[in-house]
N, C-alpha and C positions, 0 to 999 in steps of 0.2 A: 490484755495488751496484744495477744498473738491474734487475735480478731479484727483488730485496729491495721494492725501492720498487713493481713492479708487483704483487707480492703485499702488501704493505701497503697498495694502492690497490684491488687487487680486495678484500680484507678490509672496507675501510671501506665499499663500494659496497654489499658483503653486508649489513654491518650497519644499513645506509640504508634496503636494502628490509625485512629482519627488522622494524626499527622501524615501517616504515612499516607493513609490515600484519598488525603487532599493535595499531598505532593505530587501522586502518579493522574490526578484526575486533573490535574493543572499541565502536566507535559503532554495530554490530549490534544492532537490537530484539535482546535480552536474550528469551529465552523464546517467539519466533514458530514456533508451531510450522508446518510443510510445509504448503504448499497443494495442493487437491485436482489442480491442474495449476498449467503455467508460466504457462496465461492468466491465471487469476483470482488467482494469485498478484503477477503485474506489474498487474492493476488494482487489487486490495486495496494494495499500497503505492504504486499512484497516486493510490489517492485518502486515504491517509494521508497522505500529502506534502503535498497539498491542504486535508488540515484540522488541520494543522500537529501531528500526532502526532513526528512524527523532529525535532520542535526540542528537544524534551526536557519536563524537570520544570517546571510553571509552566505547561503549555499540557494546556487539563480534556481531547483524546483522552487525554493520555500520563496524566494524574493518574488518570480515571476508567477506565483501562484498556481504553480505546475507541477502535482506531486508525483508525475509521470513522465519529466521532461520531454514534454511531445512539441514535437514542429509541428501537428495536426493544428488547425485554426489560425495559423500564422497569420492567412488573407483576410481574417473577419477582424484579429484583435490586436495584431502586431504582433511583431517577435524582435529579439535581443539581434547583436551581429551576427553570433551563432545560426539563425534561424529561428529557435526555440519559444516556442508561444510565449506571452503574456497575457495569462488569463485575468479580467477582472476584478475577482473574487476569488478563493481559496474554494467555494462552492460552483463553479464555473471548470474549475481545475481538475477535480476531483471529478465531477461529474462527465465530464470527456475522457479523462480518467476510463470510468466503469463503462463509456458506450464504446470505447477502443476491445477492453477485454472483453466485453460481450458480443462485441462485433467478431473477432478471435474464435470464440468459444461456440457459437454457430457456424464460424465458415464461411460471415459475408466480406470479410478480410481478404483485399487481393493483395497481401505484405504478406503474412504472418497466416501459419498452422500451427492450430492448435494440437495437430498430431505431433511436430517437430519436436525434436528434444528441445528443453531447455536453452541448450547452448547455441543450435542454430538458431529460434528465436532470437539468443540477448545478441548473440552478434550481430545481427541484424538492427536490432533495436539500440544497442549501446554504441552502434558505429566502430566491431571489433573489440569491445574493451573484453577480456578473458574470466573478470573475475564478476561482472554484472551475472552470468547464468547460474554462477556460484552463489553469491549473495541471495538469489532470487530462490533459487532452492531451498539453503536452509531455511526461510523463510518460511516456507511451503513444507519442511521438515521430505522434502524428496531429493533424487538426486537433478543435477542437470542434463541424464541422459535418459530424464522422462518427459514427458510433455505437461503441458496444461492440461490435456485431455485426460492424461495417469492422474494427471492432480486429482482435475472434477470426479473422477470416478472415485477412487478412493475416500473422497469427501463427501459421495454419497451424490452430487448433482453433476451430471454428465452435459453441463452449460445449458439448460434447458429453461434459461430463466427465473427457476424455483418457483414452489407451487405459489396459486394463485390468491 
């Protein structure tokens, strides 16, 4: 009998985690396609998190398909009142996305240094909002008065595209 019941307890255990991550594999952006590396992959959805893309439907990244709320492309694909692109596709989004940070992360960016803290970055990018370099940090598990650059280093790729 105690044989019985520890295989109907291991059973139910399985089926706990089975559910459970079909649940987390189902709140997956839907369609993000592979970033150029793990760096700019972990800051492209740090700073999606940060402009409330992964909350869902009802929030204009997720709606405009921009999980970087970038005015970038405005002129090729349209944009809201705001300015803020409307990208195509969720994979058009994403992907201007990772050529923004990577542009960044080389230094062909005449906006944004990747040396700057955090915070003058997100002011810059958030148009002033205080808690966007905060957001973007913990994400990044650093503070906001390190760079992108402390990031990549620390993470072992100092934005160098990742090997080949």
């Amino acid at each position: 009998m105690i044989y019985f019941l520890s295989i109907a307890a291991a059973l139910l255990i399985v089926g706990v985690i089975v559910s459970e991550s079909q649940i987390n594999a189902s709140s997956a952006p839907a369609n993000q396609p592979n970033p150029p590396n793990a760096v700019v992959g972990a800051i492209a959805n740090a700073i999606a998190t940060a402009e409330g893309f992964f909350t869902g439907a009802g929030s204009v990244p997720f709606d405009q398909n921009n999980p970087g709320d970038l005015s970038d492309y405005a002129d090729l694909y349209g944009a809201n009142a705001n300015g803020i692109t409307i990208f195509p596709t969720i994979e058009a989004g994403w992907n201007a996305l990772y050529e923004k940070i990577e542009n960044i992360l080389s230094g062909a960016s005449s906006t944004y240094s990747a040396d700057s803290p955090l915070s003058v970055l997100g002011s810059i990018w958030s148009g002033g909002d205080p808690n966007w370099a905060s957001n973007v940090a913990s994400e990044l598990g650093i503070s906001s008065d390190q760079s992108l650059n402390d990031y990549a280093s620390s993470a072992g790729d100092a934005g160098d595209g990742g090997s080949d």
